[in-house]
C-alpha positions as CSV (number, residue, x, y, z in Angstrom):
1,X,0.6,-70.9,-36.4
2,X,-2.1,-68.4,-36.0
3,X,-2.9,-66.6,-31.8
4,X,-5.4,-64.2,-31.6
5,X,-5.9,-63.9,-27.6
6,X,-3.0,-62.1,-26.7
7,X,-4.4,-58.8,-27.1
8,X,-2.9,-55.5,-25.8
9,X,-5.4,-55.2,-22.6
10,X,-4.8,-59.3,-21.8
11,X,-0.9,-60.3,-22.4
12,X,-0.2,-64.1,-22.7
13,X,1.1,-66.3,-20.2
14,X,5.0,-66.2,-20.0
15,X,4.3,-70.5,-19.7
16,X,2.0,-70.3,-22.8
17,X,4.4,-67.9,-24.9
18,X,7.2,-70.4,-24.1
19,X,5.5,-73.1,-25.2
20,X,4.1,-71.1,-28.5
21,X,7.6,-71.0,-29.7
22,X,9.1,-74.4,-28.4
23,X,5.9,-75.7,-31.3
24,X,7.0,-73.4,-33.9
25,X,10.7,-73.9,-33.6
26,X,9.8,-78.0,-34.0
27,X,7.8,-77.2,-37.1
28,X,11.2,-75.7,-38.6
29,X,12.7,-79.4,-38.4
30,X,15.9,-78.7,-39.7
31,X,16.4,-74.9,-39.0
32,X,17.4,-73.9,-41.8
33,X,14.5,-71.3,-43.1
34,X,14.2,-68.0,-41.9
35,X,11.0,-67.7,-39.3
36,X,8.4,-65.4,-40.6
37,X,6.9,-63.6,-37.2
38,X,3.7,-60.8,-38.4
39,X,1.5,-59.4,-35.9
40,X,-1.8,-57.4,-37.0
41,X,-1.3,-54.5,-34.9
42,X,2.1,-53.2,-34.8
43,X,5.5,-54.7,-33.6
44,X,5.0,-54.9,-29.4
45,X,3.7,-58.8,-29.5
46,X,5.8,-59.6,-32.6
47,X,8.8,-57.7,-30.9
48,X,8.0,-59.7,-27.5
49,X,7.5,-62.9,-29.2
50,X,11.1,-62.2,-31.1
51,X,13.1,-61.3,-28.1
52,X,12.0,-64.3,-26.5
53,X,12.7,-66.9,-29.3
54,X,16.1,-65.6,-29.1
55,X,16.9,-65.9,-25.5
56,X,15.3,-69.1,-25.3
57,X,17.5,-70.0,-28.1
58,X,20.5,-68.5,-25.8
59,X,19.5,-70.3,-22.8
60,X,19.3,-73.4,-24.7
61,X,23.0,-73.0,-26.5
62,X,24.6,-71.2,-23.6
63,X,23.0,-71.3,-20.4
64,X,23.3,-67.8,-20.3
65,X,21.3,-64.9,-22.3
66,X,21.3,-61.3,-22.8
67,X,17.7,-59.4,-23.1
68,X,19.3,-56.8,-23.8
69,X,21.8,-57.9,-26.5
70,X,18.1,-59.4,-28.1
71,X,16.3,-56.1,-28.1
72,X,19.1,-54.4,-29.6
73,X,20.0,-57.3,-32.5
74,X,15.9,-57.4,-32.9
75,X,15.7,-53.4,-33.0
76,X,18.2,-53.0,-35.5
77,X,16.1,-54.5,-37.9
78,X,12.9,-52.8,-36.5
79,X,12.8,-49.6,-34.4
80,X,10.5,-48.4,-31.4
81,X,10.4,-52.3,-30.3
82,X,11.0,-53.4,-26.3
83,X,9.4,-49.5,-25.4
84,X,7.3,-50.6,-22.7
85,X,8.2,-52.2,-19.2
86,X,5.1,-54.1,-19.3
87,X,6.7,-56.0,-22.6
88,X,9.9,-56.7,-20.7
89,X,8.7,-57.8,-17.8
90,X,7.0,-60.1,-20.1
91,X,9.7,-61.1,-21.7
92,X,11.7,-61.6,-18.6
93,X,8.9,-63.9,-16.7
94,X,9.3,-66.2,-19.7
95,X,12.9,-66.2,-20.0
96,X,13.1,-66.8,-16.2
97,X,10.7,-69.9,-16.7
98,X,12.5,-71.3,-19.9
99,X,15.6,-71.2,-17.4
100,X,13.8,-73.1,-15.1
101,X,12.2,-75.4,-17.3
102,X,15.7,-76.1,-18.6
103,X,17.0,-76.8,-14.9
104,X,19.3,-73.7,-14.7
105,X,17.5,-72.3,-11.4
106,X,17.5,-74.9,-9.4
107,X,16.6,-72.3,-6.6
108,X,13.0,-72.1,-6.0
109,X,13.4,-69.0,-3.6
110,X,15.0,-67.3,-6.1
111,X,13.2,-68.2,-9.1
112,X,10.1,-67.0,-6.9
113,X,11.9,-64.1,-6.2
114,X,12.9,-63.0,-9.6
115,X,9.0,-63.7,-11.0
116,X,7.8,-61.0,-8.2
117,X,10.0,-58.6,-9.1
118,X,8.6,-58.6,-12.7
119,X,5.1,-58.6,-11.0
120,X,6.1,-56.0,-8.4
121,X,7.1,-53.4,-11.6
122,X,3.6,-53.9,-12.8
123,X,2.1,-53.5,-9.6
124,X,4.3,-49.5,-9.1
125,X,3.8,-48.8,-12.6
């Protein structure tokens, strides 16, 4: 799977990120291959895209997740990723609409809530 529009002056939709890795995760059928992830200009969209996969995956298994439990497990293995709020706010946004996609915020209030704040941090920043 190749994307070439996310670029580092336009970032991708937390809604088209989620569903980038909902079609790679059904291309790996049976899960059991590692999941190459290589990004052409440093680790901040392959970090984001990581971080993601794996809370998606928590949502998915738990119904709960941890971004910061991700960036940590993800930075162990690579340093300097998840240094920018602008990456965790994406990151968040997605992992708040995989949660909702999934039916765990039932709330729309508060889902609406929770996407501003991400935007609101952009906004100050």
């Amino acid at each position: 799977m190749r994307y070439d529009k996310w670029t580092h002056e336009k970032a991708i939709s937390p809604v088209l990120l989620i569903k980038m890795i909902t079609v790679m995760e059904a291309m790996d059928e049976k899960k059991k291959k590692p999941i190459v992830v290589h990004g052409t200009h440093g680790i901040r969209r392959t970090a984001v895209f990581v971080i993601t996969s794996l809370l998606m995956k928590q949502i998915s298994e738990t119904h709960h997740m941890s971004i910061l439990k991700a960036a940590i497990a993800v930075r162990r293995r690579r340093y300097g990723v998840l240094r920018f709020l602008e990456d965790y706010r994406l990151i968040l946004q997605s992992a708040l609409c995989y949660a909702k996609q999934c039916d765990l915020i039932k709330n729309e209030k508060i889902f609406m809530d929770a996407i501003d704040v991400g935007e609101l941090l952009r906004v100050n920043l």
